[in-house]
C-alpha positions as CSV (number, residue, x, y, z in Angstrom):
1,X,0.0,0.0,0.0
2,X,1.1,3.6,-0.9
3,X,2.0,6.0,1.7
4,X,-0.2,9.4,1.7
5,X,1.9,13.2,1.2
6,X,1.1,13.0,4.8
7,X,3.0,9.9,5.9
8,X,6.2,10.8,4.0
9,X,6.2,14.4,5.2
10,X,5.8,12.8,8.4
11,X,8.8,10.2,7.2
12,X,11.0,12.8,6.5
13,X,10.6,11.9,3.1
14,X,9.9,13.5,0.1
15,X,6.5,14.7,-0.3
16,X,4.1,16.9,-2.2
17,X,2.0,19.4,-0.3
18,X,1.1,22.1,-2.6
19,X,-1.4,19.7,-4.7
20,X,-2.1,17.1,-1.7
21,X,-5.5,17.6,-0.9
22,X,-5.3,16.4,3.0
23,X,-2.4,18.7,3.6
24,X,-4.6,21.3,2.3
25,X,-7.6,20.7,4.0
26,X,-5.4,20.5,7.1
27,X,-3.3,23.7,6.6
28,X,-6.4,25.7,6.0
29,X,-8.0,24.2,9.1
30,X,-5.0,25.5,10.9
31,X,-5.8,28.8,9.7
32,X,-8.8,29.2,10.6
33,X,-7.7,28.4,14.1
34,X,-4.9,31.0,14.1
35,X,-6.8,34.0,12.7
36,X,-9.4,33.8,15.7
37,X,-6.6,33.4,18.3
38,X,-4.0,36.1,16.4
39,X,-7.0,38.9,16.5
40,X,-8.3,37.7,20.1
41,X,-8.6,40.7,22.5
42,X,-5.6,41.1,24.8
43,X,-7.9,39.8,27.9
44,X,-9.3,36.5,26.1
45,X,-6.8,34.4,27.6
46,X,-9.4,31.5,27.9
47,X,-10.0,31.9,24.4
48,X,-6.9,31.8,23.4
49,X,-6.3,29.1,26.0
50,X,-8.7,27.1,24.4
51,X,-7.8,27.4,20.6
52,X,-4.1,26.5,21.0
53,X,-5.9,23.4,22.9
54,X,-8.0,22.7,20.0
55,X,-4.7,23.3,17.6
56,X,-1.4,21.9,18.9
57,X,-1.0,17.9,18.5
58,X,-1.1,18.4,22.7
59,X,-0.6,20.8,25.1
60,X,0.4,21.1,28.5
61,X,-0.7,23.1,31.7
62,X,-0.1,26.8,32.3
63,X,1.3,27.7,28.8
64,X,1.3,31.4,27.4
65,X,1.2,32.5,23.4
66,X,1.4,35.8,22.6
67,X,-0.5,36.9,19.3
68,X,0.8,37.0,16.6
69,X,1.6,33.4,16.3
70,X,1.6,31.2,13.0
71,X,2.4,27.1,12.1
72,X,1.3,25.2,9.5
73,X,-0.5,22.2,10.9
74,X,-0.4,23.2,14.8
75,X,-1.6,19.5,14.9
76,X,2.0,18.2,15.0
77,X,3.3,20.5,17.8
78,X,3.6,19.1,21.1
79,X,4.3,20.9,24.1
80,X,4.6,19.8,28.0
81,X,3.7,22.5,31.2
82,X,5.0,26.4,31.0
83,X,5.7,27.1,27.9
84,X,6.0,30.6,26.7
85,X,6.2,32.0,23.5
86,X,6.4,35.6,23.1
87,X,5.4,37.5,20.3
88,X,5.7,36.2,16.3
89,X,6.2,33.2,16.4
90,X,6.4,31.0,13.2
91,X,6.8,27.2,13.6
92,X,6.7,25.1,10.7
93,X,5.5,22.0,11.7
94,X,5.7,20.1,8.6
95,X,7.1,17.7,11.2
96,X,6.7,16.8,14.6
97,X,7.9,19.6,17.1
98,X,8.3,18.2,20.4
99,X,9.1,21.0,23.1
100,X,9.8,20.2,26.8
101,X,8.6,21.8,29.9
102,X,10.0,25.3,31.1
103,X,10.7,26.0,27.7
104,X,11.0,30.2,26.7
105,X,10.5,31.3,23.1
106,X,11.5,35.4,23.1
107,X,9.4,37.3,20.4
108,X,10.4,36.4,16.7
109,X,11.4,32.9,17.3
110,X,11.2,30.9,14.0
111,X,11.1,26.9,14.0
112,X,11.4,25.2,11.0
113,X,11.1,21.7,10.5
114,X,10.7,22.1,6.4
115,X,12.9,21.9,3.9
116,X,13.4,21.9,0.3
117,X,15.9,19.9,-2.3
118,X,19.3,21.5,-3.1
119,X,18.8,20.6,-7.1
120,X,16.5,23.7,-8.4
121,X,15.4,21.0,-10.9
122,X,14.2,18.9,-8.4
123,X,12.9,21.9,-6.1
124,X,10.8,23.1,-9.2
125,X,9.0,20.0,-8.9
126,X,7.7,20.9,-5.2
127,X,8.8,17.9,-3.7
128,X,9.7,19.0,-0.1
129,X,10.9,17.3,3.2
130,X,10.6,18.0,7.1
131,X,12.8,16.9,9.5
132,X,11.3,16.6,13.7
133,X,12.8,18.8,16.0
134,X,13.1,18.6,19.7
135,X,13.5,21.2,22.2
136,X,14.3,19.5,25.7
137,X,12.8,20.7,29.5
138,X,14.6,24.4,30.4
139,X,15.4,25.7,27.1
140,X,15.1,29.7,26.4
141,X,16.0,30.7,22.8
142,X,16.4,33.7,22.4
143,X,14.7,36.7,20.1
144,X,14.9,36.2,16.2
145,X,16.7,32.6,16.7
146,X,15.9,30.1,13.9
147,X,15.7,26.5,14.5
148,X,16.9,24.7,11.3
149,X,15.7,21.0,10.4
150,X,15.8,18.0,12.1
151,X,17.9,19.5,15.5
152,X,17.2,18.5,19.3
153,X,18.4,21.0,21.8
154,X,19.4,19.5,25.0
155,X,17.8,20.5,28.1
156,X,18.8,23.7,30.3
157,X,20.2,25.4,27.1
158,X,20.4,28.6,26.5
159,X,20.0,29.9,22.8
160,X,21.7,33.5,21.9
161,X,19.1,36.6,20.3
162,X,19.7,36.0,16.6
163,X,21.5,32.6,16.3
164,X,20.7,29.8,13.6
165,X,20.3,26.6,14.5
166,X,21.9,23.9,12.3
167,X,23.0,21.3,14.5
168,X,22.3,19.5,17.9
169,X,23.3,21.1,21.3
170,X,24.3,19.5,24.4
171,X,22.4,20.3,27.4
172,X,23.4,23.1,29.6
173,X,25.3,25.1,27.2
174,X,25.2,28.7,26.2
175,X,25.3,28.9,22.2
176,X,25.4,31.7,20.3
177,X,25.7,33.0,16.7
178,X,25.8,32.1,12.7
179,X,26.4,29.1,12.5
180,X,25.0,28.5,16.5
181,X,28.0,27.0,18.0
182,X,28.7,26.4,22.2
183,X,30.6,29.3,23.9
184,X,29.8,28.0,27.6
185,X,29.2,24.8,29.5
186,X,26.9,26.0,32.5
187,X,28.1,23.8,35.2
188,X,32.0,23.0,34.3
């Protein structure tokens, strides 16, 4: 039997979205989820509360989003107790996005799990792939940080303003920049 777009995007394998009519129906879902919760007044936090409910994959207690906030699916975003994300921020969740608990987003953080081929000829073609990503208990990135494909961040870390993130950290690091790369172990 045939996977569906879904199952390879899923797979981290190529996969069609643009004329897949699941990942369609599911993106505009989506949508119509976000616009609701991105124009909520700034005292409708049981609104909001109860529309990231109804559009991350799961959710856990006491968790703040701050409007604007955008994803593709929200469905594959999964989140444990306190999270906080400040304001505009965009994750891609072609793929599964797991994030800890404790974990701090400052405002602009961008997650992607999408990605597209390296050959234009190939890319014209809009085959794309997404690769999970993992954000462990105690992490704070940063404002304007980018979190590349496929990475886990290791618990306790702490992710400079501005950095891309292309690789895996360790837990309990400070890492900074473009490339991100470690400049500090916390506790050695």
């Amino acid at each position: 039997m045939s996977q569906t777009e879904r199952e390879k995007m899923l797979a981290n394998e190529p996969y069609f979205s643009l004329s897949d009519p699941e990942l369609q129906m599911m993106m505009a879902a989506a949508q119509e989820l976000l616009y609701p919760f991105n124009h909520s007044r700034p005292e409708e936090h049981e609104k909001r509360a109860k529309i990231i409910s109804k559009l991350f994959g799961s959710i856990g207690r006491n968790f703040t989003i701050k409007p604007p906030f955008m994803c593709d699916f929200g469905c594959h975003i999964h989140a444990k107790d306190n999270l906080f994300i400040n304001y505009d921020c965009v994750i891609l969740d072609c793929n599964e996005v797991f994030i800890g608990n404790n974990v701090m987003f400052a405002p602009k953080v961008q997650i992607y799990t999408a990605y597209h081929p390296l050959d234009p000829e190939i890319r014209r073609s809009g085959l794309e792939m997404a690769a999970p990503i993992t954000i462990e208990d105690d992490v704070w990135i940063g404002g304007g940080a980018i979190i590349c494909p496929g990475v886990t961040i290791g618990a306790g870390t702490t992710i400079g303003a501005g950095s891309v993130v292309i690789r895996d950290l360790p837990p309990n690091v400070v890492a900074v920049g473009n490339p991100c790369r470690v400049i500090r172990n916390l506790y050695n």
